[in-house]
N, C-alpha and C positions, 0 to 999 in steps of 0.2 A: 559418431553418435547416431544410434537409432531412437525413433519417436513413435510410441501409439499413442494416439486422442481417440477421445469417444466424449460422446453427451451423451446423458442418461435425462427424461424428462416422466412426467407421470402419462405424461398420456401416450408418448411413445415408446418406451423405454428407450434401450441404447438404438441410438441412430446406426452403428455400424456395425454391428451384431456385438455377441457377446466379447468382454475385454476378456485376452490372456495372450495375445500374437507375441507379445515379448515375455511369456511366461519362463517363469527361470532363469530368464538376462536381464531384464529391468532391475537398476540397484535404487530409482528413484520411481515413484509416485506422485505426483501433485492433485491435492484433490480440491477443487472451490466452486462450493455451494451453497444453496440456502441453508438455516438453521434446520428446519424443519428435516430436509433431505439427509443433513450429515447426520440426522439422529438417529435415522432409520436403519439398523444393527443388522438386519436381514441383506440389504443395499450394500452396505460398507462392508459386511462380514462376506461376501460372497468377491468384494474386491480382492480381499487379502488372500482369498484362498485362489484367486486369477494369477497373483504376483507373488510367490511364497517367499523369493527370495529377496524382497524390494524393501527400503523404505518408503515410509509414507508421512509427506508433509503436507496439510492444509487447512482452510480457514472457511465458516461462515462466511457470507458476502451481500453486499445491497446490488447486485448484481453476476452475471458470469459470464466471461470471454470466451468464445470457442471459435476462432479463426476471426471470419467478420462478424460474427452472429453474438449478439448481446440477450441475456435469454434471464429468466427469473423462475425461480423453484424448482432449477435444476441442478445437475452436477457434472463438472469439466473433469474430466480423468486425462490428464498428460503422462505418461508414463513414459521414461528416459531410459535406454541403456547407453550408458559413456563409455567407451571403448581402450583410452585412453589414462582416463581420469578418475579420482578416488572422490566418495562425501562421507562425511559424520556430521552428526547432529544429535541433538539433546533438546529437551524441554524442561523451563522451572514453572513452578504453580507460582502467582502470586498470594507474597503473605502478609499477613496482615500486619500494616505498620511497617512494610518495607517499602524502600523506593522504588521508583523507576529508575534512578543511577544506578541504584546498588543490582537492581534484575540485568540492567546490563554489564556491569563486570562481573557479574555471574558466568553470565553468558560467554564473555570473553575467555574469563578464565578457564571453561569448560570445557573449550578446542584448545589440540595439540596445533602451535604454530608454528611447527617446521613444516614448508611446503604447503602451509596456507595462502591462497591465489584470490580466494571471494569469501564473502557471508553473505546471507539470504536469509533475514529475520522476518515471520512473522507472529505479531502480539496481540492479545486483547486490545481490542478496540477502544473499549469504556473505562475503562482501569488504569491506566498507563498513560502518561506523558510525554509522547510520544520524541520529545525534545531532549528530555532529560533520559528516556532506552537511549537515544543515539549516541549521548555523552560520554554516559557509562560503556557503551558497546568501544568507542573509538578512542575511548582513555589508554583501554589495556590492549588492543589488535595492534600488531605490526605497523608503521605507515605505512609500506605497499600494499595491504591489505584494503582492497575497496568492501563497499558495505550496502546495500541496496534491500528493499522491503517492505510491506507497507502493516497496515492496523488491520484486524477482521472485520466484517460488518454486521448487519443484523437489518438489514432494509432501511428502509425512513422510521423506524422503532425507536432506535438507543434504547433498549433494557437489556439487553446483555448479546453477549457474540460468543463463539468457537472457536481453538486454534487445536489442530489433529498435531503429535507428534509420535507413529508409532501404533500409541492405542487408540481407543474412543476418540471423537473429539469434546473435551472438555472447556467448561468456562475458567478465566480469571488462569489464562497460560499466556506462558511466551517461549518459541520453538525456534531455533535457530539450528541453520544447514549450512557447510562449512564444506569450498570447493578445493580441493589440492589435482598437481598435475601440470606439469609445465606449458605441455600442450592446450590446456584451456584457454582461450579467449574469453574474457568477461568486456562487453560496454552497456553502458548507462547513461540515461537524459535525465531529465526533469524538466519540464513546464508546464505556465499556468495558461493563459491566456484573459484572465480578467481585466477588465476597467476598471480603475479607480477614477473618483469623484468627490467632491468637496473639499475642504480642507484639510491640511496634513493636521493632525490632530497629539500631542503629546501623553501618554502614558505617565500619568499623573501617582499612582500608586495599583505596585500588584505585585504577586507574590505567587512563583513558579508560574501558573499558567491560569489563576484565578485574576481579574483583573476588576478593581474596585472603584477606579477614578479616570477620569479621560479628563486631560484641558481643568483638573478640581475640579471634575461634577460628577455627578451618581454616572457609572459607567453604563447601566443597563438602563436609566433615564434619557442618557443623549442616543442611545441605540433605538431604540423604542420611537424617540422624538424622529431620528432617518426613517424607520420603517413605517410611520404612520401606521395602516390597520392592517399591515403586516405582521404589526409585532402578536399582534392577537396569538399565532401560530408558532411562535418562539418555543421551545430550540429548533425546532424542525423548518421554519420559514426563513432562520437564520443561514442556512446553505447559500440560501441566493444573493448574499448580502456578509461577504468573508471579508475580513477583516487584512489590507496588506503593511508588514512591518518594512519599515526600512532599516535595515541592519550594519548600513556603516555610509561612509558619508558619499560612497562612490556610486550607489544608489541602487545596489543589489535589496531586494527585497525575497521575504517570502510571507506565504500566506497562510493563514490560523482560521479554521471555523469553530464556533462555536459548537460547544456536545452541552450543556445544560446552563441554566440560570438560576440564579438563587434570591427568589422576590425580596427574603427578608432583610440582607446588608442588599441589594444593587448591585449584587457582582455577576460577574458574566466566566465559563470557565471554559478554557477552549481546549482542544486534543492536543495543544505545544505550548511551551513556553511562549509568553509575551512582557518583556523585561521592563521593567519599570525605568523610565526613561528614554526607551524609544520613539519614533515617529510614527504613526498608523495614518490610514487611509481607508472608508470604506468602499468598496468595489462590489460591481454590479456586472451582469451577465455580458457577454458580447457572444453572441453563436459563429460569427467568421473565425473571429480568434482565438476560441474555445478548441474550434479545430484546426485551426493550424497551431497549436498551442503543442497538439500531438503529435502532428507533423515533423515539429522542430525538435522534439523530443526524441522522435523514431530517429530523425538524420541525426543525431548528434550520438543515440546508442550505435546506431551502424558506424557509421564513420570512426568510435573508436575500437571498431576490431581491426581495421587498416583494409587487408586484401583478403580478407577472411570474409565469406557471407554468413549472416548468422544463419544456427541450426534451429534455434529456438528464441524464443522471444517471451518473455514475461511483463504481462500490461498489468497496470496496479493503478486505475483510473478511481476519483474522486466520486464518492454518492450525488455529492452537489452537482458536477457537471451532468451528473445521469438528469438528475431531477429538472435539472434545466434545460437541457438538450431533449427530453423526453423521445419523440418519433425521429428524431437525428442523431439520438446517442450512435449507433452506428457507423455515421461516420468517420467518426473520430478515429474507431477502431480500421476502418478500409480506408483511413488517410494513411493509418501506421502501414495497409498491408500495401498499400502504392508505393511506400519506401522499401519493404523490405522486401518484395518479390513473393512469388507464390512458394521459394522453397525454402519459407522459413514457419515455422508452428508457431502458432500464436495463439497464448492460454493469458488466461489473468483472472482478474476479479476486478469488482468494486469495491471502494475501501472507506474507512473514516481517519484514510489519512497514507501518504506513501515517503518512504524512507530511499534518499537517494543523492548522491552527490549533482549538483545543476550539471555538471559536465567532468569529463575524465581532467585530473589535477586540480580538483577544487575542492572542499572540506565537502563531508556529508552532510546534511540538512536535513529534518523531517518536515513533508510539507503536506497543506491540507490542498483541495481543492486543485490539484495538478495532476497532470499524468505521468508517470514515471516507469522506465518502461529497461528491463535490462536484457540483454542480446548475450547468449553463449554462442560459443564455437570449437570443433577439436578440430576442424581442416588444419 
């Protein structure tokens, strides 16, 4: 596997002169940037003519990864030649009065699964359920097929996001790349790192990922009453303050932020499923375990390539932990490269949300507010 990175920025441009070193071998591109950045057609159309023979997958972001460096209104260009190994990939628009299950047996059904190894979804951010793409996605894929990914961003805004598959990057997409090749190594982590506080609280009444009642009372009432003059700043002050489900009685959780609220019924709507009958908890910042949240993440993607070091690393970190972490967010990212050594490329983004199993043999999850982080290899 070879790798070019570059960071394109407005006031510098490319940091490493102009991109094309794998011109003609790169069969991949990753591109993640701000909205602003991916729009600019001069920027992107001067990419495609650097890589003629490449695809190209990527997504707006409330952030951008480029090694250790966490950067904003810029744009990551990872470009991959795999030596070894094959990708395809497609993108569906979302439409109107369709699900997010149904986008994801789309998607499923859209890759040939002979010799399928990985998937690597990214979705609209705002649009999409991000619980119910997973469902659909792992209804119809092979069981050895793992599945990793996260939601696009758009800053602390929520009005709309980017997903690139190919052409432009357009709104209200979801773009799924599909790894074959025996020799690939694919691992992947997920964690969060939050504190929960108060009482376990029961899931009174809701429906998909709208949530109307906590404990029988106005859901966005008892939220408001936590946040005191927090709430003033709602959805946007709600990052700091995500919401943890417990999902079975052995006491695996995961975590739901909210993306908008709706004054007039009290309901509160979050980027996943939260099922009517669960147990919640709200949770607050902790900055120790925010980063070692990623820490544990990073060892857990290494650890399942065995004796393989990763070539690549894909970070798919939470908007919320950016927003909290602010002049630390970096860290999180140079905890991941204390695991995984200097010869491993490390791209991502910031998300409203990351797609990824907790660890190798355990079902895939979408979760908010965690870092998730998946590791290739063709050694």
């Amino acid at each position: 596997m070879k790798i070019e990175q570059n960071l394109w920025s407005r006031e510098k441009g490319w940091n490493a002169g102009e991109p094309g070193k794998l011109r003609g071998q790169a069969q991949l591109v990753l591109l993640f940037g701000s909205k602003s950045v991916l729009k600019d057609r001069v920027l992107t159309g001067s990419i495609r003519a650097a890589f003629p023979e490449a695809h190209f997958l990527g997504c707006s972001t409330a952030g951008e990864i480029c090694g250790t460096e966490v950067t904003d209104d810029s744009l990551v260009l990872t470009a991959v030649q795999f030596e070894k190994s094959e990708i395809r990939g497609f993108s569906v628009d979302i439409r109107p009065g369709g699900s997010s299950f149904q986008f994801g047996e789309q998607l499923a059904h859209g890759l040939p699964h002979e010799g399928l190894k990985h998937v690597f979804v990214i979705s609209d951010g705002l649009k999409v359920n991000g619980s119910e793409l997973v469902a659909g996605l792992t209804r119809h894929l092979p069981a050895a097929v793992s599945v990793t990914g996260g939601l696009s961003g758009d800053g602390p805004n929520f009005k709309d996001t980017l997903v690139l598959w190919d052409d432009f990057p357009e709104k209200e997409r979801v773009a799924i790349l599909g790894f074959y090749g025996e020799s690939l190594k694919v691992g992947f982590g997920a964690m969060g790192g939050w504190d929960a506080f108060g009482p376990e609280r029961l899931i009174t009444r809701s429906t998909g990922n709208v949530v109307y009642e906590i404990d029988g009372k106005s859901a966005l009432g008892l939220y408001k009453n936590y946040l005191g003059e927090h709430a003033k700043g709602l959805p946007a002050t709600a990052l700091h303050f995500p919401l943890s489900l417990r999902t079975s009685d052995k006491g695996s959780c995961v975590v739901r932020t909210i993306l908008s609220v709706d004054e007039k019924d009290q309901s509160m709507i979050f980027a996943g499923d939260v099922p009517q009958g669960v147990n919640a908890r709200l949770m607050r910042a902790n900055y120790e375990r925010l980063i070692d949240g990623s820490v544990d993440a990073a060892k857990t993607s290494f650890d399942a390539l065995g004796s393989s070091e990763p070539e690549l690393a894909i970070l798919i970190s939470c908007v919320g932990r950016k927003l909290v972490l602010k002049n630390r967010t970096e860290e999180e990212v140079e905890g991941v490269r204390d695991v995984m050594g200097n010869g491993t490329v490390l791209t991502g983004f910031y998300s409203y949300g990351g797609i990824s199993p907790f660890a190798p043999n355990t079902k895939c999850e979408f979760h908010n507010q965690s870092m998730t982080i998946t590791t290739f290899s063709e050694k």
